[in-house]
MDTraj code that builds the backbone (N, CA, C; nanometers):
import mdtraj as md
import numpy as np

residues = "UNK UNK UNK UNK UNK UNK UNK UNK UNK UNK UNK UNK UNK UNK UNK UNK UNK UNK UNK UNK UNK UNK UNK UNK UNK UNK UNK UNK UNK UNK UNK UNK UNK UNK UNK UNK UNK UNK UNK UNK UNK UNK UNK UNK UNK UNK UNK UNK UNK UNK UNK UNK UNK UNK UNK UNK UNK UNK UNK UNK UNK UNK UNK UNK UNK UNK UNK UNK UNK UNK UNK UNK UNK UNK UNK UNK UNK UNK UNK UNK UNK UNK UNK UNK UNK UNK UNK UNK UNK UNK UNK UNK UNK UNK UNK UNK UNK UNK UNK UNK UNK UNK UNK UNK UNK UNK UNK UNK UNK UNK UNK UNK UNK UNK UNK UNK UNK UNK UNK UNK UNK UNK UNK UNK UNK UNK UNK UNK UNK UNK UNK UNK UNK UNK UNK UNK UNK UNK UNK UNK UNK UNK UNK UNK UNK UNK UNK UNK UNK UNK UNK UNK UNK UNK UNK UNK UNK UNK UNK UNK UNK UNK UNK UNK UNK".split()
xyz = np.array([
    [19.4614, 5.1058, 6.5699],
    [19.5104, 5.1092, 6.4350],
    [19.5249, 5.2526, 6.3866],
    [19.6507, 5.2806, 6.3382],
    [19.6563, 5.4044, 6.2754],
    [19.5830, 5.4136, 6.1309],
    [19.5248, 5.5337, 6.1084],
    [19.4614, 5.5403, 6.0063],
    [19.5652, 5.5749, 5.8990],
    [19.4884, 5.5362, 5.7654],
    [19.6053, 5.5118, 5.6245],
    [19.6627, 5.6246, 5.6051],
    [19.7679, 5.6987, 5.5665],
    [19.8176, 5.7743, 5.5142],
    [19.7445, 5.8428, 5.4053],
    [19.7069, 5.9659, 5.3771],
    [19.6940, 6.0015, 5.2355],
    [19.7981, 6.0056, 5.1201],
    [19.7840, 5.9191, 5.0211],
    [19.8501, 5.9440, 4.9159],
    [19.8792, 6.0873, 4.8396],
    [20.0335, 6.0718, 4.7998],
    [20.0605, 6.2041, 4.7479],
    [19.9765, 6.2523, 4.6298],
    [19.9136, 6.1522, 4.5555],
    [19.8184, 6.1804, 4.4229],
    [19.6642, 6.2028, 4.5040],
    [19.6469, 6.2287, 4.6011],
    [19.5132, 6.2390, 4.6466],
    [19.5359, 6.3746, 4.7276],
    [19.6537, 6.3996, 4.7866],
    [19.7210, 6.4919, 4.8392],
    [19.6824, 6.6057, 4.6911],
    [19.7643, 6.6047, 4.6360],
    [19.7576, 6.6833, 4.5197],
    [19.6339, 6.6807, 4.4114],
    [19.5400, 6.6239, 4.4592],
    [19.4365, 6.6678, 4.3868],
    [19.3253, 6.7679, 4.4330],
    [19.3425, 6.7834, 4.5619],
    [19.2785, 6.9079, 4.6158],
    [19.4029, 7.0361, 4.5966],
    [19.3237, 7.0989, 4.4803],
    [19.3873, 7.1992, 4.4530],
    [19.3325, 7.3395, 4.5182],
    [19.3678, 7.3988, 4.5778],
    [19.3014, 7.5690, 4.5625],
    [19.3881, 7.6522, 4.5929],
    [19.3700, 7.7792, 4.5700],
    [19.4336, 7.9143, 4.5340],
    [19.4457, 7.9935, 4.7062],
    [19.5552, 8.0111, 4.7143],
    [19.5132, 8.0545, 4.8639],
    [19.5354, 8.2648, 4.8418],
    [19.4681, 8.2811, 4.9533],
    [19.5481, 8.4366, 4.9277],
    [19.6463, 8.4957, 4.9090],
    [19.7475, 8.4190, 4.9759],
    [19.9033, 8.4648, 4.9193],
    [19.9209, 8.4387, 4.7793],
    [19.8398, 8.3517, 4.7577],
    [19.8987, 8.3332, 4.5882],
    [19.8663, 8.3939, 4.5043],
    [19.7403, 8.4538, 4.5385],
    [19.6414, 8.5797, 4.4264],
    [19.6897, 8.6862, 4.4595],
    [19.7967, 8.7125, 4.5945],
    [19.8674, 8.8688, 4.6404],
    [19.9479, 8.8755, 4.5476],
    [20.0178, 8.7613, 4.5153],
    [20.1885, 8.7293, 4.4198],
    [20.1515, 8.8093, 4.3015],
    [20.0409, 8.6929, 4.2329],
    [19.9773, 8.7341, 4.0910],
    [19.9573, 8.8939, 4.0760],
    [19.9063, 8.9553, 4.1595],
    [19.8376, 9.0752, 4.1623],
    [20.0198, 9.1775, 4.1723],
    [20.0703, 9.1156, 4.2649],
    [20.2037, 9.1804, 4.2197],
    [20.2748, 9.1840, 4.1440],
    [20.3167, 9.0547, 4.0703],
    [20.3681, 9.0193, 3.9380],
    [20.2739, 9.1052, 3.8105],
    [20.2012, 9.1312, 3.8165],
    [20.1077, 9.1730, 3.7156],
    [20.1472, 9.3359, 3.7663],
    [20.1313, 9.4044, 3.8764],
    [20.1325, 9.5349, 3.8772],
    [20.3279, 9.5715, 3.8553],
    [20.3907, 9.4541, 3.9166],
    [20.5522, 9.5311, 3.8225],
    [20.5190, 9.4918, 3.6944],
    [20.4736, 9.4531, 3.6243],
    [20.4604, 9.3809, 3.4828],
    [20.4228, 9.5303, 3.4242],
    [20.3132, 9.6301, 3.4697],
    [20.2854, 9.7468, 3.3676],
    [20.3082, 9.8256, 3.4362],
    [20.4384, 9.8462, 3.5514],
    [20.4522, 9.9602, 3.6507],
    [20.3900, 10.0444, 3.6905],
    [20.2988, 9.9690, 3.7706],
    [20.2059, 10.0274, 3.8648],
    [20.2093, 10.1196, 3.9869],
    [20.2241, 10.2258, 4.0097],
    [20.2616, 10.3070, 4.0974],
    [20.1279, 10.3602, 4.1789],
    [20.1580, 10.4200, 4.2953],
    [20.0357, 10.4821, 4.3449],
    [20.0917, 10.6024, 4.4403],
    [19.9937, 10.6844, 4.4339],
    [20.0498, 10.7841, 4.5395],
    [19.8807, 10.8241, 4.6155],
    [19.9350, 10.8369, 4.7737],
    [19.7918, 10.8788, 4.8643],
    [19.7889, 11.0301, 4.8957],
    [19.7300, 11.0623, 5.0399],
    [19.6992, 11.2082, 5.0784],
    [19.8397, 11.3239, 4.9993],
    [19.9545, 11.2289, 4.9678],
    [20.0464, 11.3414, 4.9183],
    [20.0383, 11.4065, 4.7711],
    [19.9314, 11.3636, 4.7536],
    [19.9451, 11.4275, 4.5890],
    [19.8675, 11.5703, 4.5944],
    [19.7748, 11.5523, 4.7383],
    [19.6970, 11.6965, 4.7813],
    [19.8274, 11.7948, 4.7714],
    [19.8954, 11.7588, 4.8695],
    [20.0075, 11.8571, 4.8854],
    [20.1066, 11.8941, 4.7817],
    [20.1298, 11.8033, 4.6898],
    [20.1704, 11.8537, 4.5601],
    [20.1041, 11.9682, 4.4653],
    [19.9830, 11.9057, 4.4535],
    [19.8895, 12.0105, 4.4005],
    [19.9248, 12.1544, 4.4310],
    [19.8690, 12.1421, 4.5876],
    [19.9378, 12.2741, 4.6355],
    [20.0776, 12.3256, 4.5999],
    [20.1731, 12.2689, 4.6003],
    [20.3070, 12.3491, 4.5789],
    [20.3077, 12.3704, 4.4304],
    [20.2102, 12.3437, 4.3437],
    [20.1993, 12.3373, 4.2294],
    [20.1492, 12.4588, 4.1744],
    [20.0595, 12.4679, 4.3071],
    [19.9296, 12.6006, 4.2592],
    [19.9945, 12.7486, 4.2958],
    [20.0971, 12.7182, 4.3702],
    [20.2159, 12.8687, 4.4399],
    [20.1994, 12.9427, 4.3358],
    [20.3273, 12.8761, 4.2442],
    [20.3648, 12.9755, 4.1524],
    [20.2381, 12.9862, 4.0563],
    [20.1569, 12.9595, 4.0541],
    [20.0096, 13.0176, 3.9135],
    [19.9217, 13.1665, 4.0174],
    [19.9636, 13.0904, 4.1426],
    [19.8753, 13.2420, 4.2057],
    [19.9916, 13.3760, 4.1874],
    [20.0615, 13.3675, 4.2589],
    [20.2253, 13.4361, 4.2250],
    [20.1896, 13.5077, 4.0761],
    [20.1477, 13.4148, 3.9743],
    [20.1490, 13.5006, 3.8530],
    [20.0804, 13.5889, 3.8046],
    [19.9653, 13.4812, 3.9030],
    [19.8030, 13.5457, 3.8641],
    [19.8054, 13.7251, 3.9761],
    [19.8796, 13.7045, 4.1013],
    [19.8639, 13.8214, 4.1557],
    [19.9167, 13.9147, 4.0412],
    [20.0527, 13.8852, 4.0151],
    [20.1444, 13.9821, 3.9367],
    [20.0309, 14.0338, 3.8099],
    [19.9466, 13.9654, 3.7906],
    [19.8299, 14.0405, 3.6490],
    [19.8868, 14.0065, 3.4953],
    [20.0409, 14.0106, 3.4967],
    [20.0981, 14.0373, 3.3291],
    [20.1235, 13.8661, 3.2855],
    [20.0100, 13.8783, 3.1537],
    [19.9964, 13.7620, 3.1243],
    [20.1768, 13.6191, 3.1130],
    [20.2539, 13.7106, 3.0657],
    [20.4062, 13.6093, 3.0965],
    [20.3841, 13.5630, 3.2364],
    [20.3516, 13.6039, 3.3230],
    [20.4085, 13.6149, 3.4783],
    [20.2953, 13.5162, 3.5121],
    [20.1769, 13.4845, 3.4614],
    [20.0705, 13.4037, 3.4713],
    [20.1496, 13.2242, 3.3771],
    [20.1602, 13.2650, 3.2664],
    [20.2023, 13.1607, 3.1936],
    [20.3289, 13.1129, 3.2643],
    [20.4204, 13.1971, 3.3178],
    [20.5795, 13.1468, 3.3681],
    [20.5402, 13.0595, 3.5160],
    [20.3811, 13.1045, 3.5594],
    [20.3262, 13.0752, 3.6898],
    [20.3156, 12.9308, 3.6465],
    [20.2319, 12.9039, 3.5504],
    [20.1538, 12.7810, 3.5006],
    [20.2832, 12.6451, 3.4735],
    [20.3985, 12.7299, 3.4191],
    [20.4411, 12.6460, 3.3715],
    [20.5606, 12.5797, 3.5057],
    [20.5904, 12.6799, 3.6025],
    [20.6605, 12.6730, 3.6934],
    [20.5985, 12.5864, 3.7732],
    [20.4748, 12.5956, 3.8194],
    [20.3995, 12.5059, 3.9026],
    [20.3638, 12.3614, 3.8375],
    [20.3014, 12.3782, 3.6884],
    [20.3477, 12.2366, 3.6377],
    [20.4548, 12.1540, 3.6692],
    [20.5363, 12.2047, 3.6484],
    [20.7056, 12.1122, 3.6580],
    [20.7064, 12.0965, 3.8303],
    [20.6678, 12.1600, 3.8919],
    [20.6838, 12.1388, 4.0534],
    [20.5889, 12.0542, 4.1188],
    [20.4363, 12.0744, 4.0904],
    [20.3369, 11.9865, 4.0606],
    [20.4052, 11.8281, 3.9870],
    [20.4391, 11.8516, 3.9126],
    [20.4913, 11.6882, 3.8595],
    [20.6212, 11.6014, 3.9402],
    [20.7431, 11.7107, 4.0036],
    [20.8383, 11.6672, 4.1019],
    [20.7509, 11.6172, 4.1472],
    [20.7099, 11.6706, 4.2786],
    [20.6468, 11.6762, 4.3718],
    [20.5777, 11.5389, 4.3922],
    [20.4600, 11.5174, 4.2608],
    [20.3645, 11.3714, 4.2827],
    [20.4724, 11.2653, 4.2546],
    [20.5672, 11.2308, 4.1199],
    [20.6694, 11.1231, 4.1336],
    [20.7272, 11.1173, 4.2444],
    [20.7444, 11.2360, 4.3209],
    [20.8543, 11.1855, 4.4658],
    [20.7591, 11.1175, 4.5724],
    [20.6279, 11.0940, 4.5512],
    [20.5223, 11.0469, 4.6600],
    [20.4711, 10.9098, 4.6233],
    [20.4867, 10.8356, 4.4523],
    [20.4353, 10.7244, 4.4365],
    [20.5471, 10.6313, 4.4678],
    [20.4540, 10.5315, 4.4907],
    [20.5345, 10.4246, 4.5591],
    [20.4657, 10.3246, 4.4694],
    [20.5764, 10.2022, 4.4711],
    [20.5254, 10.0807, 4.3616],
    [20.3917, 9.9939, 4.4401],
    [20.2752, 9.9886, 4.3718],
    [20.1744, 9.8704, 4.3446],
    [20.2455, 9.7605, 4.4340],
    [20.3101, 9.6927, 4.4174],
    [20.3221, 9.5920, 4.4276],
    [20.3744, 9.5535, 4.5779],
    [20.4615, 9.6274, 4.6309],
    [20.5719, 9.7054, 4.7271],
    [20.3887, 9.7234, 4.8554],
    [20.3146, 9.8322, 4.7683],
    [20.2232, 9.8570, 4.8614],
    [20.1247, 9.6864, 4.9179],
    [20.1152, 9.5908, 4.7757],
    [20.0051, 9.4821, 4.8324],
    [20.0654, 9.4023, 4.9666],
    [20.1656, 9.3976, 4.9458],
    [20.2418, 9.2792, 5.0147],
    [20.2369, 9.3629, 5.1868],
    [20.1886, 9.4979, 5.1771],
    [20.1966, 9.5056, 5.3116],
    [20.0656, 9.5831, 5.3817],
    [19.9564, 9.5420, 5.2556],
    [19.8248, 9.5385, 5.2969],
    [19.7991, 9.4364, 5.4611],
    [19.6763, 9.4711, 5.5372],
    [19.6686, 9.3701, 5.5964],
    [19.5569, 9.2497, 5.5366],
    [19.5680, 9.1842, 5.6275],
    [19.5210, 9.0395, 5.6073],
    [19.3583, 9.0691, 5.5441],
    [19.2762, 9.1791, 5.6026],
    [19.1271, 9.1761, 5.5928],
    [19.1351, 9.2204, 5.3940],
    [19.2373, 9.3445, 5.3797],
    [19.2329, 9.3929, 5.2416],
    [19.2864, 9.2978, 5.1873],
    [19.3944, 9.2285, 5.1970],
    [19.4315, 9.0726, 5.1275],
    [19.3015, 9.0360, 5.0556],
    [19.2267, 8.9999, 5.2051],
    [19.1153, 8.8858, 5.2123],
    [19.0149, 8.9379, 5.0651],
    [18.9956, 9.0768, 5.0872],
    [18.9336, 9.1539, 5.0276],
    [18.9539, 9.1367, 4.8164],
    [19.0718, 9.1841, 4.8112],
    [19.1252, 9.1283, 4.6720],
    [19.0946, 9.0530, 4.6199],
    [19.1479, 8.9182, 4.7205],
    [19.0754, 8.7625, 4.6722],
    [18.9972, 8.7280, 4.6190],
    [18.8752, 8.8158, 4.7078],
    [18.7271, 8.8135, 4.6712],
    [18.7174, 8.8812, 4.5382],
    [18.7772, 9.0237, 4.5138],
    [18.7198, 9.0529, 4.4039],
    [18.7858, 9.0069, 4.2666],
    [18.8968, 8.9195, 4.2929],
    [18.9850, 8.8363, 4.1874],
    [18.9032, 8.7025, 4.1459],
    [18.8776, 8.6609, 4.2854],
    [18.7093, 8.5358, 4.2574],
    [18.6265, 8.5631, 4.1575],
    [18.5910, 8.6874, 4.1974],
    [18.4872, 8.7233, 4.1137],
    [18.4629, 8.7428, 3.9928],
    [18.6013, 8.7901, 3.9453],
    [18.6417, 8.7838, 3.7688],
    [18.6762, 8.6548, 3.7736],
    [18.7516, 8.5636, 3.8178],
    [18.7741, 8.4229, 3.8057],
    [18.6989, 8.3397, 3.8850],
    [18.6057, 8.2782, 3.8017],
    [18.4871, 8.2222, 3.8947],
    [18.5501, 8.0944, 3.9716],
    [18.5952, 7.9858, 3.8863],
    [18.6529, 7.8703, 3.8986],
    [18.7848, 7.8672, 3.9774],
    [18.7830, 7.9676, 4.1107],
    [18.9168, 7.9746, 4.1846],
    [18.9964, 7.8224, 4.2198],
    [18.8325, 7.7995, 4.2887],
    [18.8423, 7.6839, 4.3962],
    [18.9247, 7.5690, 4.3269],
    [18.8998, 7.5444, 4.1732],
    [18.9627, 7.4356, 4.1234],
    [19.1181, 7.4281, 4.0508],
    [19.1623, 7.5533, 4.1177],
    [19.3065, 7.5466, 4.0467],
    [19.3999, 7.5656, 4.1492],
    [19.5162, 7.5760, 4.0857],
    [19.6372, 7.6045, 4.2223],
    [19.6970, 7.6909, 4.1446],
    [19.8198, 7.7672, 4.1684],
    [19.9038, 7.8812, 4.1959],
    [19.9082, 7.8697, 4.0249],
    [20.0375, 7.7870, 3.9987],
    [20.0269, 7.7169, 3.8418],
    [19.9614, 7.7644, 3.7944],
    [19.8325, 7.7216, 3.8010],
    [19.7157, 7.7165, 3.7166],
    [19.6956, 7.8340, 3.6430],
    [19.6281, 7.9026, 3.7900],
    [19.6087, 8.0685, 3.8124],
    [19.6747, 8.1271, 3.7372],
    [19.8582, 8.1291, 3.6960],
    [19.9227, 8.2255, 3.6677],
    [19.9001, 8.1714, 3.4766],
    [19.8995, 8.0578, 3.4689],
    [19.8682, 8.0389, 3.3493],
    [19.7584, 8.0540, 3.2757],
    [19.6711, 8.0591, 3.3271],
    [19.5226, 8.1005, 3.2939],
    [19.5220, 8.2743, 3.2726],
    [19.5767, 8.3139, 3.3599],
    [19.6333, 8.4933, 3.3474],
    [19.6792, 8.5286, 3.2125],
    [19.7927, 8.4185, 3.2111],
    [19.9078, 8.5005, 3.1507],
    [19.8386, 8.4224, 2.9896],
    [19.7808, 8.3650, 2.9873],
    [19.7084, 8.3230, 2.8514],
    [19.5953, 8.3278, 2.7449],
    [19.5089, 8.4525, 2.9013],
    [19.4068, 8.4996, 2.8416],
    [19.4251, 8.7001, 2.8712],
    [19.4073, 8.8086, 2.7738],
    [19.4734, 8.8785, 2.7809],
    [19.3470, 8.9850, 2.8315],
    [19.2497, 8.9095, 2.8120],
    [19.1031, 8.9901, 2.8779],
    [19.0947, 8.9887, 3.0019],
    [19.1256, 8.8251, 3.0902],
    [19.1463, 8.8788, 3.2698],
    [19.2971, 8.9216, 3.2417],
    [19.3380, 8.9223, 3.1825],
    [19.4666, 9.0415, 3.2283],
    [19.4852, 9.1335, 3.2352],
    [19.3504, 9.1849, 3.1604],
    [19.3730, 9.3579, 3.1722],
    [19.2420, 9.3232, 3.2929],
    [19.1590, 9.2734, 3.2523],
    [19.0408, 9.2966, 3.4099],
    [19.1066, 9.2995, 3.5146],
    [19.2044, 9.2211, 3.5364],
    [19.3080, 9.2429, 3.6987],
    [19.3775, 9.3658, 3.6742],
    [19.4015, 9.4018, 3.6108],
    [19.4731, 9.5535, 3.5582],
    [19.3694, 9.6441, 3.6308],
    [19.2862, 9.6292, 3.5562],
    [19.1297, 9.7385, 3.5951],
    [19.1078, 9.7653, 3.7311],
    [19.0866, 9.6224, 3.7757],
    [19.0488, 9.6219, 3.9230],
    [19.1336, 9.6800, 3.9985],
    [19.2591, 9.6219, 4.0105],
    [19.4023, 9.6966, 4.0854],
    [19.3822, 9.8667, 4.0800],
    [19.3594, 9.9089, 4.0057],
    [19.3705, 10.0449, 3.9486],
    [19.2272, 10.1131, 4.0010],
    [19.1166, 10.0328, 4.0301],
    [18.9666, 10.0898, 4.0743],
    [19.0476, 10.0548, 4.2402],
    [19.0962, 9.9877, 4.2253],
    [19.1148, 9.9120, 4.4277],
    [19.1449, 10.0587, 4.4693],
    [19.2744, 10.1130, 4.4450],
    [19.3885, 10.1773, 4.4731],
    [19.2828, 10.3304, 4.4921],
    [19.2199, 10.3499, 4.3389],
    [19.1995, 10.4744, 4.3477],
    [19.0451, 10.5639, 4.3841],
    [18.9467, 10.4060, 4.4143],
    [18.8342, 10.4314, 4.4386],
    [18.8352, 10.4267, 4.6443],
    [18.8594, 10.2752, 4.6535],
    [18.9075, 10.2238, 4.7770],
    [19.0390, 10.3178, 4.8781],
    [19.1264, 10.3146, 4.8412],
    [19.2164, 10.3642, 4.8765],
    [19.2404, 10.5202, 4.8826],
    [19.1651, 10.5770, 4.7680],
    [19.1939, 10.7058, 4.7713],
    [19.3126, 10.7583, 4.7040],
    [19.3793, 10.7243, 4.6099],
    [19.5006, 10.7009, 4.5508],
    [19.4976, 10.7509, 4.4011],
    [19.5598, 10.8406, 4.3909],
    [19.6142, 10.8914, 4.2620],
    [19.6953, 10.7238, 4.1594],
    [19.6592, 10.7299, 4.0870],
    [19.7276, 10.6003, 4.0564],
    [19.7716, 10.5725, 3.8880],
    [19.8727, 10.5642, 3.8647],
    [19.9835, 10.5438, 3.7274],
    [20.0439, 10.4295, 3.6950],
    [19.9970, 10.3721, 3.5546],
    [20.0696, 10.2518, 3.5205],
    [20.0953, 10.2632, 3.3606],
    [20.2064, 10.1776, 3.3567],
    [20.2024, 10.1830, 3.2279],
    [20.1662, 10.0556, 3.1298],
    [20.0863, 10.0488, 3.0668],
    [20.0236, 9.9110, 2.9636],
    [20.1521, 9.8540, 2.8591],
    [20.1425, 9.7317, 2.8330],
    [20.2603, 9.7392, 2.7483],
    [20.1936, 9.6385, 2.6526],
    [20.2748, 9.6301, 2.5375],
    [20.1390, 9.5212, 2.4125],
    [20.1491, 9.4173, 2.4623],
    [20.0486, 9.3273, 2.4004],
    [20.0676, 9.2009, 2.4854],
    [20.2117, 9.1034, 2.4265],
    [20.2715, 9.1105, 2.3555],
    [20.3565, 9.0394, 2.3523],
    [20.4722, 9.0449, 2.4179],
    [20.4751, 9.2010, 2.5191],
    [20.5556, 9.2480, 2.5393],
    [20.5465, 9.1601, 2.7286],
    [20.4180, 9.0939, 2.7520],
    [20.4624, 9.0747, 2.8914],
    [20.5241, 8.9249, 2.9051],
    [20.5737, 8.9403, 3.0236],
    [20.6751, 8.7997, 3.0981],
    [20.6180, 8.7068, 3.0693],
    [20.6577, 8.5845, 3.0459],
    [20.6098, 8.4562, 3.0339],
    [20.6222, 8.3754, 3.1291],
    [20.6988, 8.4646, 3.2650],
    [20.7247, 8.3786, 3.3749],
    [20.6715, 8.3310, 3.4416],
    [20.6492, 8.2417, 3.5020],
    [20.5008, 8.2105, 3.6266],
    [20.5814, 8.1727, 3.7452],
])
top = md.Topology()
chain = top.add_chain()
for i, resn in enumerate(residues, 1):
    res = top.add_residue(resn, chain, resSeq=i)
    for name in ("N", "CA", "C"):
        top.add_atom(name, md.element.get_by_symbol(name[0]), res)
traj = md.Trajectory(xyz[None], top)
């Protein structure tokens, strides 16, 4: 005897959140306040930054110091925008262990993973504006504690984000 089929309403009542789906969220949320990051290249910016302030500082005459400061500012600032790359662009090609990793610490602000699905998740996000900035937070500690990452986003009011799920 073949055993019974599971019903589609029994089917669908085991709900849970898998990792791809908390990667999505975590991406949707980092284009949501344009989340950027930049790694080891922002060292090297620095540096092309710091040229012209020594340049000025050798020269001694305070213009030639200030024209230093301000020259290396603006080159310093090229320099790091041409090295960040989008948040979001970067999760999707994390591997599987840092995936795994996220999950966990997305669990952890959302205790009740196990009992929701994708849906759920994005609505529970997008409706409470306290884990929305806590996933904000975290993304932004991941990148720049973990990762080592210079890291830039921009916040926007809350009425201002997507309603999309």
């Amino acid at each position: 005897m073949k055993p019974a089929k599971e019903s589609t309403t029994q089917r669908h009542s085991k709900k849970c959140v898998s990792v791809e789906d908390v990667i999505n969220l975590l991406c949707d949320i980092a284009g949501e306040t344009e989340m950027k990051a930049a790694f080891k290249e922002y060292i090297r910016a620095l540096g092309a930054g710091a040229i012209p302030v020594l340049i000025g500082a050798l020269i001694g005459n305070p213009i030639a110091v200030f024209g230093g400061f301000l020259t290396g500012g603006a080159l310093w600032n090229y320099e790091l925008q041409r090295h960040f790359k989008p948040v979001a662009q970067l999760l999707k090609a994390l591997p599987d262990v840092q995936q795994q990793n996220l999950f966990n610490k997305v669990h952890a602000i959302i205790k009740d993973l196990e009992g929701m699905d994708a849906y759920q998740l994005r609505k529970l996000v997008r409706g409470r504006e306290d884990l929305y900035e806590k996933l904000v937070q975290m993304l932004k500690r991941y990148f720049s504690e973990e990762r080592n990452a210079r890291v830039e986003c921009r916040t926007r009011p809350s009425g201002q984000r997507s309603s999309r799920s």
